[in-house]
C-alpha positions in Angstrom: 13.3 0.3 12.3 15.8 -0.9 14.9 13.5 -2.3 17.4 11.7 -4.0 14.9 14.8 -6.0 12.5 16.1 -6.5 16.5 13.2 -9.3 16.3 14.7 -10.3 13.2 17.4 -12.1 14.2 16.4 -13.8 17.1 13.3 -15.1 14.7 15.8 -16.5 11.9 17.9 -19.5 13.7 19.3 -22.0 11.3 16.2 -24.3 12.3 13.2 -22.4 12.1 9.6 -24.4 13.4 7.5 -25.5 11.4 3.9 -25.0 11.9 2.1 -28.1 12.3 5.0 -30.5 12.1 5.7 -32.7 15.0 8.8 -30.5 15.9 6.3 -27.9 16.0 6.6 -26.0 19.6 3.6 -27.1 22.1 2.5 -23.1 21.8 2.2 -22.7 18.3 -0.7 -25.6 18.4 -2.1 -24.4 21.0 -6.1 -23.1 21.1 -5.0 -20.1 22.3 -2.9 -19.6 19.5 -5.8 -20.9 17.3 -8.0 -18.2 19.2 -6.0 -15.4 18.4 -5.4 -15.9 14.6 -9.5 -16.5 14.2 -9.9 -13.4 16.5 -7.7 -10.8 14.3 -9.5 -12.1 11.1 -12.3 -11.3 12.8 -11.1 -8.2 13.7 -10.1 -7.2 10.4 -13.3 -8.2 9.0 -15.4 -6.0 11.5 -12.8 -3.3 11.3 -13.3 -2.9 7.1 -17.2 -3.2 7.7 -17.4 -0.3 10.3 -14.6 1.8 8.9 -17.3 1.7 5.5 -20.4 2.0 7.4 -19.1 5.2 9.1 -17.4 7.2 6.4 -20.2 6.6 4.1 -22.8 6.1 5.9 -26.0 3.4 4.6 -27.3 5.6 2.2 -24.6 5.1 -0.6 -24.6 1.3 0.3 -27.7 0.5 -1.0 -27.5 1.0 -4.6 -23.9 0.0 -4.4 -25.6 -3.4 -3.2 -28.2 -3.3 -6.2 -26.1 -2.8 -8.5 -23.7 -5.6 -7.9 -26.1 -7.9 -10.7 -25.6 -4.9 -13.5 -20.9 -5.5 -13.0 -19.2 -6.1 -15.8 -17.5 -9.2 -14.3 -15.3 -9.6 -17.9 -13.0 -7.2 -15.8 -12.1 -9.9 -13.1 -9.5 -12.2 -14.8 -7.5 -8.8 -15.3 -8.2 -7.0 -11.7 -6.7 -10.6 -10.7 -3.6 -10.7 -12.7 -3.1 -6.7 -11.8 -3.2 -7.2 -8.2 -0.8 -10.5 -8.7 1.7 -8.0 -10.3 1.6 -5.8 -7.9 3.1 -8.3 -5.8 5.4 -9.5 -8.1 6.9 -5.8 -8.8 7.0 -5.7 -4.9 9.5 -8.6 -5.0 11.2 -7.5 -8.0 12.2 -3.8 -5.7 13.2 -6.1 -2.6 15.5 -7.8 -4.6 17.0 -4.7 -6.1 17.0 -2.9 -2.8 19.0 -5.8 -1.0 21.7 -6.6 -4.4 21.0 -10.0 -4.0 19.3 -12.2 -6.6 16.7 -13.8 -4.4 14.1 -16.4 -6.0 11.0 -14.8 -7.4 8.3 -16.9 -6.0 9.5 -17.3 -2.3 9.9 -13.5 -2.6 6.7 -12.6 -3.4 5.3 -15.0 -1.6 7.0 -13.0 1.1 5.3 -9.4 0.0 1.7 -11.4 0.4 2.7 -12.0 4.1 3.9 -8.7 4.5 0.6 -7.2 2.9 -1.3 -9.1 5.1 0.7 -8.0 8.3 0.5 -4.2 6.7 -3.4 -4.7 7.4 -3.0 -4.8 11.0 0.1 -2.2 11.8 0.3 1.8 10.6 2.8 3.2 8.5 4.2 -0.1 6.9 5.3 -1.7 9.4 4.7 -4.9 9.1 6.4 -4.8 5.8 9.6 -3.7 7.2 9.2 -6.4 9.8 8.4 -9.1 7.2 11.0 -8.4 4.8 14.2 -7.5 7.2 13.3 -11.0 8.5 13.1 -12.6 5.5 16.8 -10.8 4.4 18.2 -12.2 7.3 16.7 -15.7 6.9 18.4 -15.7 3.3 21.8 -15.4 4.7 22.4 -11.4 5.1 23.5 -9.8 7.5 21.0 -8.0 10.1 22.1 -4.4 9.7 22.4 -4.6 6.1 19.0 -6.0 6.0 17.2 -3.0 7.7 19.5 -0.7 5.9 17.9 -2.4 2.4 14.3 -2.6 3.6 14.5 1.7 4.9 16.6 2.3 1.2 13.6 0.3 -0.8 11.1 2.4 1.2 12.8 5.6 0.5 13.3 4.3 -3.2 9.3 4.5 -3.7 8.9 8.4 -3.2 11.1 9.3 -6.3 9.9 6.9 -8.1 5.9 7.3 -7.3 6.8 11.1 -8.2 8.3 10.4 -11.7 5.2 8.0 -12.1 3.0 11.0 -10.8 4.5 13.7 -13.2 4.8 11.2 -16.4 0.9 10.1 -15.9 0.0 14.5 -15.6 2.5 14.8 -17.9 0.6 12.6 -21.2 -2.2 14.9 -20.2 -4.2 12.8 -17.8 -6.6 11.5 -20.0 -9.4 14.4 -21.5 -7.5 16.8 -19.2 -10.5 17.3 -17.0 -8.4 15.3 -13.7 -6.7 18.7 -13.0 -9.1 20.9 -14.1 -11.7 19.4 -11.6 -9.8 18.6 -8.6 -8.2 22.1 -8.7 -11.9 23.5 -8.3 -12.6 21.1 -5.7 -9.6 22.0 -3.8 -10.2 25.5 -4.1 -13.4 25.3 -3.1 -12.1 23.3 0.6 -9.4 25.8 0.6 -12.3 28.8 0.6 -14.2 26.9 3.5 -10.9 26.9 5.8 -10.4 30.6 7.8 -7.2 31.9 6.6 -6.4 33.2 10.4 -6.6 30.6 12.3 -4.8 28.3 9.6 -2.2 30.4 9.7 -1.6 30.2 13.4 -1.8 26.7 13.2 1.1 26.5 10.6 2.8 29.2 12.4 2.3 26.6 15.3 3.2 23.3 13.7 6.4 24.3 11.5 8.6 24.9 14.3 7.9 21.8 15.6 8.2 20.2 12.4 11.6 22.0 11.5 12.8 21.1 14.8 11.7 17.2 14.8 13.2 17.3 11.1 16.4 18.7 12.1 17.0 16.1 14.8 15.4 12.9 12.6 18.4 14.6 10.5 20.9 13.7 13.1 19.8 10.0 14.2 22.1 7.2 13.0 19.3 5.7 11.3 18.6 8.1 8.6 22.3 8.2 8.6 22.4 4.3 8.1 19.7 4.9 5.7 21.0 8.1 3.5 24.5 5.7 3.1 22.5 2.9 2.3 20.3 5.0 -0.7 24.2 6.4 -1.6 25.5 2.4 -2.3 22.5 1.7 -4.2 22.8 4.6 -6.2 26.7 3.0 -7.2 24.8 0.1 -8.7 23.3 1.5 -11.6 21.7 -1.8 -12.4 19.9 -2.9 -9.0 19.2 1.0 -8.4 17.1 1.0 -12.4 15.3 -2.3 -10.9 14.4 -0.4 -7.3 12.9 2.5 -8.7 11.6 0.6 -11.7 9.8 -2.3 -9.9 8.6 0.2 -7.1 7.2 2.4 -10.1 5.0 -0.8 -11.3 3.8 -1.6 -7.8 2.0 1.8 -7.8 0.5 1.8 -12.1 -0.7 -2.0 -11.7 -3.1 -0.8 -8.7 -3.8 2.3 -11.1 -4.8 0.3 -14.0 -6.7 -2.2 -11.4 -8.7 1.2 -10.4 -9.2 2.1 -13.6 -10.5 -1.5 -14.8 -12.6 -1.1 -11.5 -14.5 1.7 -12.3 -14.8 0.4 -15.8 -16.2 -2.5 -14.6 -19.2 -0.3 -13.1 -21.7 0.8 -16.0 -23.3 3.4 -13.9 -19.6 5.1 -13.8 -20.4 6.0 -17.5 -16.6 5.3 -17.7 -14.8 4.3 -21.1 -11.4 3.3 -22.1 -10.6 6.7 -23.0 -11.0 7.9 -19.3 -7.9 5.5 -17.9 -5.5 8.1 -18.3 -7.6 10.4 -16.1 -8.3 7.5 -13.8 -5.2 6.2 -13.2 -4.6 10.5 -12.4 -7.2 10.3 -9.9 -5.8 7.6 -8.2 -1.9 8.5 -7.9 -3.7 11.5 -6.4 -6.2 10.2 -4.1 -4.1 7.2 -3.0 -1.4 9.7 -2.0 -3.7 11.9 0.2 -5.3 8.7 1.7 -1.8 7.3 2.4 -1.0 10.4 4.4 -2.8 9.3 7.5 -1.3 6.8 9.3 -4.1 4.1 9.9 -3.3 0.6 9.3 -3.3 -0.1 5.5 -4.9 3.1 5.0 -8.2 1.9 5.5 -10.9 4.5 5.5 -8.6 7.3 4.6 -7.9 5.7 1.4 -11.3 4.8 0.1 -13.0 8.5 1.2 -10.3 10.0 -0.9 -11.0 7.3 -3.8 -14.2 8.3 -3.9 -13.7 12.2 -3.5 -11.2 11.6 -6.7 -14.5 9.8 -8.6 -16.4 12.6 -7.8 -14.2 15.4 -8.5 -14.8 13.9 -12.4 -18.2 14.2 -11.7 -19.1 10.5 -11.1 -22.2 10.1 -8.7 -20.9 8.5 -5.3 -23.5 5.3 -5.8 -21.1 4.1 -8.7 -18.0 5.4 -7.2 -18.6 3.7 -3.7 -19.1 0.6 -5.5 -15.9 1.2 -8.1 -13.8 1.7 -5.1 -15.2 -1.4 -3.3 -14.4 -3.4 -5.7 -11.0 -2.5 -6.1 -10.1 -2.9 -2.3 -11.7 -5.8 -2.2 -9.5 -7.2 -5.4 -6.6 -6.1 -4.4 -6.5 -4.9 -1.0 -8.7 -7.9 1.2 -8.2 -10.7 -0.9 -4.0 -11.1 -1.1 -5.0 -11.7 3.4 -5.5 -15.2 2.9 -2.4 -15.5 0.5 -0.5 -13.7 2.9 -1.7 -16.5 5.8 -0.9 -19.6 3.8 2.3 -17.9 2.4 3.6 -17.7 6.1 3.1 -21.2 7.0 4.8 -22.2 3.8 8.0 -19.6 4.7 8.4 -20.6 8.1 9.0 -24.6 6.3 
């Protein structure tokens, strides 16, 4: 966090360049430059088509492809507006987090560019990096900036988790979510030998106790903790945090349930969202535990394990979760790219 909000205030003088302007430096117009934003699009491109090919392999592709024709495209005015809330929500928790009442639009313009630099960095990275720039470029102070961006990711576990239980809570859906992923699970768990998983756990939780215990100590959780301690003396911005950080994660539930909707093959009807919108707080959080840039791969394998846990085929559920990272994971990149030019002005 440190090394990364250092950037930060070097990158947010009171005359920042803008791109394509005659005061524009020599290197930012540069081919090379040119080059190397063409050759990461590329690279994301070929990264998204490879990571698919390989966890699914072609045979799933196929009728995925065939059955593009049969969509129920009705359901892409709605993806839209759900994955420009998500966004929006995004902006609303930043401005909580930091206490300051910082314009909507330029806001969430920022959380496009930091989506788009999340798609290229593990772990949320470039999110922090965006937005503790962006905090210091609206006036505040470097320290308090990282301190705001750490408290507004730390704000999003408590808040997923009330999400989480309220959505199991209304019964998610028929009640067939739990009922079907438990049998699932307890079918991996039977597949795993119990001796030499427990010498790997007898292995890895010292380690983990011990890296906890000094993660503990570091001045940056410390920062952090103190930082989560002033929000929670603002009853007001701390509602908004954990409010707006709630909405980011049901507006991409809702899109995934319009998504599989929007597949006939699913055999999906409205009275299923609940137990959608379950599958996904579940599947996106296993996905989300390995850190690969934007989740990609890990994210859609678990999707479509969550699908198929409810007994939809994996044609269909391939294609459902396709559709929804294409919606609202691939297509904010562009918006991210413009929104950077237009930030840097």
């Amino acid at each position: 966090m440190e090394t990364i909000a250092a950037g930060a205030e070097r990158a947010a003088p009171a005359k920042l360049p803008v791109l394509g302007g005659d005061a524009a430096p020599t290197a930012l117009r540069s081919p090379s430059v040119q080059r190397l934003r063409w050759t990461v699009a590329g690279i994301l491109l070929t990264a998204l088509a490879t990571v698919v090919i390989l966890v699914f392999g072609p045979g799933p592709l196929r009728p995925a492809a065939t059955a593009v024709r049969h969509m129920r495209w009705g359901f892409l005015p709605a993806l839209l507006l759900l994955s420009l809330l998500h966004y929006v929500f995004a902006a609303l928790a930043l401005r909580g987090a930091s206490g300051r009442p910082l314009p909507l639009h330029e806001t969430t313009l920022t959380q496009f560019t930091a989506a788009a630099a999340n798609r290229i960095t593990p772990g949320g990275l470039g999110a922090v990096a965006v937005n503790t720039r962006y905090l210091v470029c609206r006036g505040m102070p470097l320290p308090r900036a990282a301190v705001a961006v750490a408290v507004l990711q730390v704000a999003g576990v408590p808040a997923d988790l009330i999400l989480i239980a309220a959505v199991l809570g209304l019964g998610g859906g028929n009640g067939r979510t739990l009922d079907a992923m438990g049998s699932h699970a307890a079918h991996a768990a039977g597949l795993v030998p119990a001796v030499p998983l427990l010498v790997v756990a007898g292995c890895l939780l010292p380690a983990a106790v011990l890296m906890g215990r000094r993660a503990a100590r570091s001045p940056a959780i410390g920062r952090a903790v103190c930082g989560f301690a002033d929000l929670c003396r603002r009853p007001r911005d701390l509602a908004l945090t954990l409010g707006a950080s709630a909405g980011t994660t049901l507006v991409l539930g809702l899109a995934f349930a319009l998504s599989v909707l929007a597949v006939p093959q699913t055999e999906a009807d409205p009275g299923d969202i609940l137990a959608l919108l379950a599958a996904y707080l579940v599947g996106a959080a296993a996905g989300s535990a390995v850190p690969s840039p934007g989740g990609v791969g890990s994210t859609e394998a678990t999707l479509v394990a969550a699908l198929a846990a409810l007994g939809i085929p994996a044609g269909p559920a391939l294609q459902a979760v396709l559709l929804f990272r294409v919606i609202t994971f691939w297509a904010p990149v562009p918006v991210g790219l413009l929104a950077c030019r237009t930030l840097r002005r």
